[in-house]
N, C-alpha and C positions, 0 to 999 in steps of 0.2 A: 492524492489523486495520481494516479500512474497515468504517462503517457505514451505515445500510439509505439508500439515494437517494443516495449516495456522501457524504452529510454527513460529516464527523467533529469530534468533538470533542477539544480540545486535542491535537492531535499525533496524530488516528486520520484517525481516524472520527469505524479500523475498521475478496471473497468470490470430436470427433467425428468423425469420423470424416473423413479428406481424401477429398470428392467431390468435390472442381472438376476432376481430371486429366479430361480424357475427358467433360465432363461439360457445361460450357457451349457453349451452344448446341445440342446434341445432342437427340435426340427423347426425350420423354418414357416412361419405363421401361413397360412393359405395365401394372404395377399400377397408373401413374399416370393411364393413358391414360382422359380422361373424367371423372377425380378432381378433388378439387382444384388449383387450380397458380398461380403466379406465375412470371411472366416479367419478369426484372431487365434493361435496357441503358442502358450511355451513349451521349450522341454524340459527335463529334469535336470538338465547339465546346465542351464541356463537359472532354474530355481527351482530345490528340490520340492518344496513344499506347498499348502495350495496359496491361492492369493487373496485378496478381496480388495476393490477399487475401485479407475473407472479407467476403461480402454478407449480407445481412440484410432480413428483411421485419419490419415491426412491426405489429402489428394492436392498436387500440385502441378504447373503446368511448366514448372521449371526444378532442378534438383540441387541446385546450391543458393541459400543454405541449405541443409536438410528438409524436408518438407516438415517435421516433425519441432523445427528449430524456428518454422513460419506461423504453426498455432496459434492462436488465443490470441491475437493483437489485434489490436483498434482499427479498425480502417478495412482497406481492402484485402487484406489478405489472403491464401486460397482456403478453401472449406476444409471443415471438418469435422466430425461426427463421435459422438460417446454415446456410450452404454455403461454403466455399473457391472462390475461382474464382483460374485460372492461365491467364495471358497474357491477359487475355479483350480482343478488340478491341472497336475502337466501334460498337453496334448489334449486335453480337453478344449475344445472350442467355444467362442464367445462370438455373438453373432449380431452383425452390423448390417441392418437392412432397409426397405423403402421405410419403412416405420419409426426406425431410428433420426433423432433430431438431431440437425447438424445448423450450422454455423459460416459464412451467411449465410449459405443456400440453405433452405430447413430441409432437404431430403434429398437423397443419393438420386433419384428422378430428374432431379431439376440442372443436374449437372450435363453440358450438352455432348452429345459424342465426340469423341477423341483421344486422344494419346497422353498419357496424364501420367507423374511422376507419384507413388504412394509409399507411404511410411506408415506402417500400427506402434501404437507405443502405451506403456501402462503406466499410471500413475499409483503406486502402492499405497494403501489403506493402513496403519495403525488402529486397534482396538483401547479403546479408555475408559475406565470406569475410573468416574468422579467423584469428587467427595459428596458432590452433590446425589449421588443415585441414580444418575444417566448414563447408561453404555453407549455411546458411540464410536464409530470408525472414522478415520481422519489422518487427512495426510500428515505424516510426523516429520518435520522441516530436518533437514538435512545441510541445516545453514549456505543453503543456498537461495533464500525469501522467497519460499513456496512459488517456484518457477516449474510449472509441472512436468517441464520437455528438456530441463537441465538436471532436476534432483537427482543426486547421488541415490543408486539402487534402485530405481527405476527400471522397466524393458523393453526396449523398442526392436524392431526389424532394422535389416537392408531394403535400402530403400530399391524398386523395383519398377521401370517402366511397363506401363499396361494399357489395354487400349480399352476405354470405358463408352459402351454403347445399353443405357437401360431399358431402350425399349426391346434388345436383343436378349437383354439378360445375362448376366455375368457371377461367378463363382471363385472370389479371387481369394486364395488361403495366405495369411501371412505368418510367419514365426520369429518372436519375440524370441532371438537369440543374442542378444548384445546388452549389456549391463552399461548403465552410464557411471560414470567414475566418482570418488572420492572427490570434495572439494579441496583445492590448496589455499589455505591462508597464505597471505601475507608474511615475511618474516619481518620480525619486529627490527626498528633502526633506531637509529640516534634519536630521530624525531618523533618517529609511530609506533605505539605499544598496544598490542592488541589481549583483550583481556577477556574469558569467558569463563564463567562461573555457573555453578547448580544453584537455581534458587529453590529453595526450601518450601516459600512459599506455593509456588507455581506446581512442583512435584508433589505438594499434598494434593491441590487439588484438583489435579487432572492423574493421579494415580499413576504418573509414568514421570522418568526422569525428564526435568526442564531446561532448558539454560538461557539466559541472558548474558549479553557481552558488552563490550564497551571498546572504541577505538579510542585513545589517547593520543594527542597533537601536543610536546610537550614545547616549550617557549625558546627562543635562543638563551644558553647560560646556563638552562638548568644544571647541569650535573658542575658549573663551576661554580658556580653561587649555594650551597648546601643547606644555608642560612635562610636562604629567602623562599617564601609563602606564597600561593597567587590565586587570585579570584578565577573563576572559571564559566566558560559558556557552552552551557550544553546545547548541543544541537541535535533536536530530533529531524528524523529523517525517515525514506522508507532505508529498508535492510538491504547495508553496504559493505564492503570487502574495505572499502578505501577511506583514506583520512578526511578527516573533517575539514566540511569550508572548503575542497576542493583542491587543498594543498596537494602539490606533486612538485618534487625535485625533479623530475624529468620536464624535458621541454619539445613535446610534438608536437610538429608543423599546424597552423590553425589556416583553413583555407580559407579564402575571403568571405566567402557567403556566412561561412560558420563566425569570421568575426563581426560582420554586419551584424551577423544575428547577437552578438555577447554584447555590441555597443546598444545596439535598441535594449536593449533588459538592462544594461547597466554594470555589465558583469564582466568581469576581467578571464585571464586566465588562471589556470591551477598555477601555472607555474607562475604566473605576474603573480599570483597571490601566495608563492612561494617567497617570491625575492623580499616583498615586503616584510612578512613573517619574522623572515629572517637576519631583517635590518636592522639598525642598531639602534634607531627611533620606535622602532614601534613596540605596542604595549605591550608587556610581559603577563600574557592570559597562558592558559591550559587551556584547550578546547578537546569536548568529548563528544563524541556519536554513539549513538545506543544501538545496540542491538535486540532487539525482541521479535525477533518472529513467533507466527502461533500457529495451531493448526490450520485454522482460520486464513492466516495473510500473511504477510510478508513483514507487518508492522500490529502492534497491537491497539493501536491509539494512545499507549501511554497512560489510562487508565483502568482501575477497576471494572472488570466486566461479569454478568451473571453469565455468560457464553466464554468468555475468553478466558476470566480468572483473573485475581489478583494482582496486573501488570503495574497499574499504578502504584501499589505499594511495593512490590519486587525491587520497582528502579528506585522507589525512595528509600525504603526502609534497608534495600541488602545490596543493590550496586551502587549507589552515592555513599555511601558508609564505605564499603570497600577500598572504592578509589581513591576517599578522604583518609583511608589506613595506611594507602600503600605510593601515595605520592604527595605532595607537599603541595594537599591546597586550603586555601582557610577557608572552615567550617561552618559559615556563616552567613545567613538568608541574602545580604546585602555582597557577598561577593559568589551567589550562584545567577546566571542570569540564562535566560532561554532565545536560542531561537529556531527557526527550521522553516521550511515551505513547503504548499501542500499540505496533505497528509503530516506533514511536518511543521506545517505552519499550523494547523487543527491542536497538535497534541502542544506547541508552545504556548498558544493560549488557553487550551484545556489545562494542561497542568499550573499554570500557573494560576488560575479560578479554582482546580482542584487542591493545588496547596499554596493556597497565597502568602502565609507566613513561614515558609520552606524557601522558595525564591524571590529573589530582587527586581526583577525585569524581563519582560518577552520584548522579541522584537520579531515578531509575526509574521512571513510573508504569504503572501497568497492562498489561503489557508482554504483548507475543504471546510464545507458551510457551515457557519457559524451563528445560519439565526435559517431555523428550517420552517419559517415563511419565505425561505428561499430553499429550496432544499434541490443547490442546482437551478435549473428553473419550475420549481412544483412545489407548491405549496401543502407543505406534507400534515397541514392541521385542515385543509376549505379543499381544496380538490377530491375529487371523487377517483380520479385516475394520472395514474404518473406518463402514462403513453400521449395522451392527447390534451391538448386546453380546454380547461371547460367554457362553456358561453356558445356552442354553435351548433345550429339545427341540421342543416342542412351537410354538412362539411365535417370531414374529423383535419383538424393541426396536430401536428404529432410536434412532441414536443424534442427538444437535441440536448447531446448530455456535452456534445465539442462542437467549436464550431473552430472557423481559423482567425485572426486576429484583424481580420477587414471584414469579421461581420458572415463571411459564406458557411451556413450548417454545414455540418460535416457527418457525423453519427447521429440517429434519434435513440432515445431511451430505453425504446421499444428493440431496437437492432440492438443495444447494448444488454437488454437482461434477456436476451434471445441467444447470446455469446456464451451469457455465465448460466446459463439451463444448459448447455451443452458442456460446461467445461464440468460443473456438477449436479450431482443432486442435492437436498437437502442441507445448503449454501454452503456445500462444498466447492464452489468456482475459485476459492484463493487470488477473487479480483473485488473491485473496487465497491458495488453496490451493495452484496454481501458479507465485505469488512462491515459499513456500517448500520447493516444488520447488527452483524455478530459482537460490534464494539457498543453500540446503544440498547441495542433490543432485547425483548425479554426471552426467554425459551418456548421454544413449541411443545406442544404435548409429544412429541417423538427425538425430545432430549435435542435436536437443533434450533437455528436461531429461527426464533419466528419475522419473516421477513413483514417489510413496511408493506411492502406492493408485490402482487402474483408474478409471476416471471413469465408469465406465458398472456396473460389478459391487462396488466398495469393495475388493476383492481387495489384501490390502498387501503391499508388497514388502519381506520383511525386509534385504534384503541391501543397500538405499535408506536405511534406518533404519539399521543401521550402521555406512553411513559418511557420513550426518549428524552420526551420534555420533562416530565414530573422529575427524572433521575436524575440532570444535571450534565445532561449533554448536546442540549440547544443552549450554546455556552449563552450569546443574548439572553434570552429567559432568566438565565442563571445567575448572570450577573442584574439585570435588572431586577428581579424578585428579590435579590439577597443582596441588594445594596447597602441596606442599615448593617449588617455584619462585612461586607466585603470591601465596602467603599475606602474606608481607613488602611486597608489590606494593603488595595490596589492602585490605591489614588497616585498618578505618574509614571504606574508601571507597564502601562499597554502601548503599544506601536505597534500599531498596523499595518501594511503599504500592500497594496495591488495594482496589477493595470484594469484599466477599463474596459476593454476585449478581451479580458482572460479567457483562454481555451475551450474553459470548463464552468465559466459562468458563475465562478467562485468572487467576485467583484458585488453580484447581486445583494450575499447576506452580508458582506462588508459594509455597504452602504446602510441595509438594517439597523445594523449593531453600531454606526456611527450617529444613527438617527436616535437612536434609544440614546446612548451615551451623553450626548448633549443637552439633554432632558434632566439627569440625574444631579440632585444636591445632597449637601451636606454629607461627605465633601464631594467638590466636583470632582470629575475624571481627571482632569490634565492629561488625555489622553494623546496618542499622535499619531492620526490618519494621512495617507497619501495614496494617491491616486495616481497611475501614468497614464499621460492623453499625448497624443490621440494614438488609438490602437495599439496601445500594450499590450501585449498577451500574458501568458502563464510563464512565469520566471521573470518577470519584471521587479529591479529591486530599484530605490530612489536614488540609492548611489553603489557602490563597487562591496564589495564582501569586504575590503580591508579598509574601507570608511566606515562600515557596517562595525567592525571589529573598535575602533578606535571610539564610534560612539558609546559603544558599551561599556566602554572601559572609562570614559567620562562620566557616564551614569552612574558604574561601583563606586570610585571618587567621590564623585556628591555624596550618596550614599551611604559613605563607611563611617556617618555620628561621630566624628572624631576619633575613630579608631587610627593606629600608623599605619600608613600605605606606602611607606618608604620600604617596606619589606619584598617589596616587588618592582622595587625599581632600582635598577643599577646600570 
């Protein structure tokens, strides 16, 4: 789960209709005629050839940041507005009008007169033809985690003050003359080794080159100790530049509200969690972060998807092989162990239900839902609509996908797939409700992911719902249905922890899937749920990331059947 301005904390965060056919360049519709409008082009010098994507206007009431850098975030942010454009050549115009659906405001009309800061910007399409037999177009990440107003090769304008009056009617042209730049990785150090590979799998079957990466966190000693082997904690996450866990030898000033806020959640600094790291007590792990972005998002979920492709076995079968070639760690179920939050906390319990005799241990946090009789707050198998609560005659309750951590809604559901219909069409938004589409769901008759719920009406599709369930990605279901083969797998290996105010209402199918668990014999769970009271929010962990680390490393211990584990300690 992505959070509000695309931040996230520890492992998150943390969220229209095709008019380009026919449409660029084309005269402006009768309703439009005299209305509001914008006119989007490139030139040749800026990109020789035609494009296909989705354009955007951003209208702001201020110009730092960029307006175009203010986009697509949770909350209040200022509007803005897409269209699809197909083939569109250079100077050829793309046209943004009262008809055109924007974000929050749904239409250029509703925006009041005044003096407003604006930025157009394209988001480039990629063509793919799959193994599977579907062409689609789709943004091709540019390992920057499908952030549509930062990817490298991208085109936006100068931003331009103008003065916006609709009932007056306006004709404002923009030109996409400025290219966004190449990502800079990271240089690799003593401690961080950053690793990016073609996976083989992934490049069959999406018909174009793939890649999967991995950051490497190596332990203090390694390169003097040559001899010595070490269990490792993979950490999923969304898609990062930076070390795992948070690690940073740098040390910037933490202002006080920022550390109020790390003491409530439990969480130290990068660099406190530097110093530890690097002490001479502490456990001698390898910790790695994965890299997978997809056309889709910025993270794959971690597993096999009939939309995504192959990611689940990518990371097992061709990046945990790799790393086990090319660094000194032992190869062995009981010294891999998982953890991540969010989105990250989702794929460490997924993957570890997806391959239970592969790893040794998840330690969970805050995880996107994991039992979709919470789906959020919607019960994605008995509700009829994800926008409103069912049970009321007279009244609609719109349901919230954030609230803040004393309880005040913040976003409704409805405002949120109002976001991602503007950021794409045919779930191309590269946000949060459309990941998991595109990571559970089946395919649309038009080669995309067939969404749970309409994005314009909350209308849900149950027959979407189960076979999310049927597939094994309402991980509760999953593990409850398949406990005679799982239980022996898993028994001792889950830890959970959430707050009870989570952001994102991610606490709801926690409590689910604790409920089921308790239930379950032969053998039991020995699971280990926690809970932060009162008002924990999202990033809430039960104790600091290098207690976190240190438990793990007690768990491999138990774990290693008598294997030597002096090989890792010196």
């Amino acid at each position: 789960m992505k959070l509000n301005m695309r931040m996230r904390v520890s492992g998150m965060a943390c969220v229209a209709v095709f008019l380009l056919a026919g449409r660029a360049g084309a005269a402006p519709s009768p309703q439009a005629a005299g209305g509001p409008k914008f006119e989007l082009s490139f030139p040749a010098s800026a990109h020789a050839g035609a494009i296909t994507g989705r354009v955007f206007v951003v209208v702001s009431t201020k110009d730092k940041p960029e307006p175009r850098l203010q986009a697509g975030s949770w909350g209040d942010s200022g509007p803005f507005f897409g269209v699809d454009a197909n083939a569109l050549t250079p100077e050829q115009s793309a046209v943004i009008d009262a008809s055109t659906p924007g974000s929050p405001v749904r239409n250029l009309r509703e925006i009041p007169p005044g003096d407003y800061y604006v930025q157009a910007l394209v988001n480039m399409y990629t063509e793919f033809h799959r193994a599977d037999g579907h062409t689609v177009w789709l943004h091709m990440d540019q390992w920057e985690g499908q952030h549509f107003n930062r990817s490298p090769g991208n085109l936006y304008s100068e931003v331009q003050k103008v003065h916006l009056d609709a009932a007056a009617g306006y004709d404002i042209k923009l030109s996409l003359t400025k290219e966004i730049p190449a990502v800079e990785v990271p240089a690799d150090t003593a401690w961080v080794k950053h690793i990016k590979i073609q996976s083989e799998m992934l490049t069959k079957f999406w018909g174009h080159p793939m890649y999967i990466g991995a950051i490497v966190l190596l332990p203090k000693g390694y390169e003097e100790h040559p001899n010595a082997h070490y269990p490792v904690i993979y950490e999923q996450n969304h898609f990062s530049l930076r070390p795992p866990l948070g690690f940073n030898p740098e040390d910037p000033a933490v202002s006080p509200e920022m550390r109020a806020r790390m003491s409530d959640l439990n969480r130290e600094s990068g660099h406190e969690f530097y110093e530890s790291w690097i002490s001479e007590k502490f456990p001698r792990m390898i910790a790695v972060s994965f890299q997978h972005p997809t056309p889709y998002y910025d993270d794959s979920y971690a597993v096999n998807s009939v939309n995504n492709g192959p990611y689940g076995e990518a990371l097992v079968k061709e990046m945990i092989p790799y790393l086990e070639a090319h660094f000194r760690i032992i190869p062995r179920p009981y010294a891999r162990v998982l953890t991540g939050g969010s989105t990250g906390g989702w794929e460490s319990l997924g993957v570890q239900v997806f391959y239970p005799d592969f790893f040794g241990g998840t330690w969970t946090l805050y995880p996107d839902s994991i039992d979709f009789r919470r789906y959020g707050t919607v019960n994605a198998y008995e509700d009829d609509n994800a926008f409103f609560e069912p049970g009321h005659t007279w009244v609609q309750v719109p349901r919230f996908i954030m609230r803040t951590s004393e309880g005040q809604p913040e976003i409704t559901i409805k405002q949120f797939s109002e976001m991602e219909d503007v950021l794409g069409s045919h779930g191309r938004s590269g946000e949060q409700i459309e990941i998991w589409d595109a990571a559970y769901g089946p395919i649309g008759e038009d080669g995309y992911p067939k969404p749970l719920w309409d994005k314009k009406t909350g209308k849900i599709d149950h027959s979407v719902a189960l076979y999310m369930r049927d597939h094994g990605y309402d991980l509760s279901y999953n593990i409850r249905t398949n406990w005679a083969a799982l239980g022996p797998k898993l028994r001792g290996k889950i830890h959970v922890y959430v707050g009870d105010m989570d952001n994102f209402y991610l606490n709801l199918a926690v409590y689910k899937l604790e409920e089921a668990m308790k239930e379950l014999k032969d053998p039991p769970c020995d699971c280990d749920f926690q809970y932060g009271r009162p008002m924990k929010g999202h990033g809430w962990q039960p104790t600091t990331t290098a207690n976190l680390v240190k438990w793990m490393a007690e768990h491999v211990e138990k774990s290693a059947g008598g294997e030597d584990t002096k090989q890792w300690h010196y």
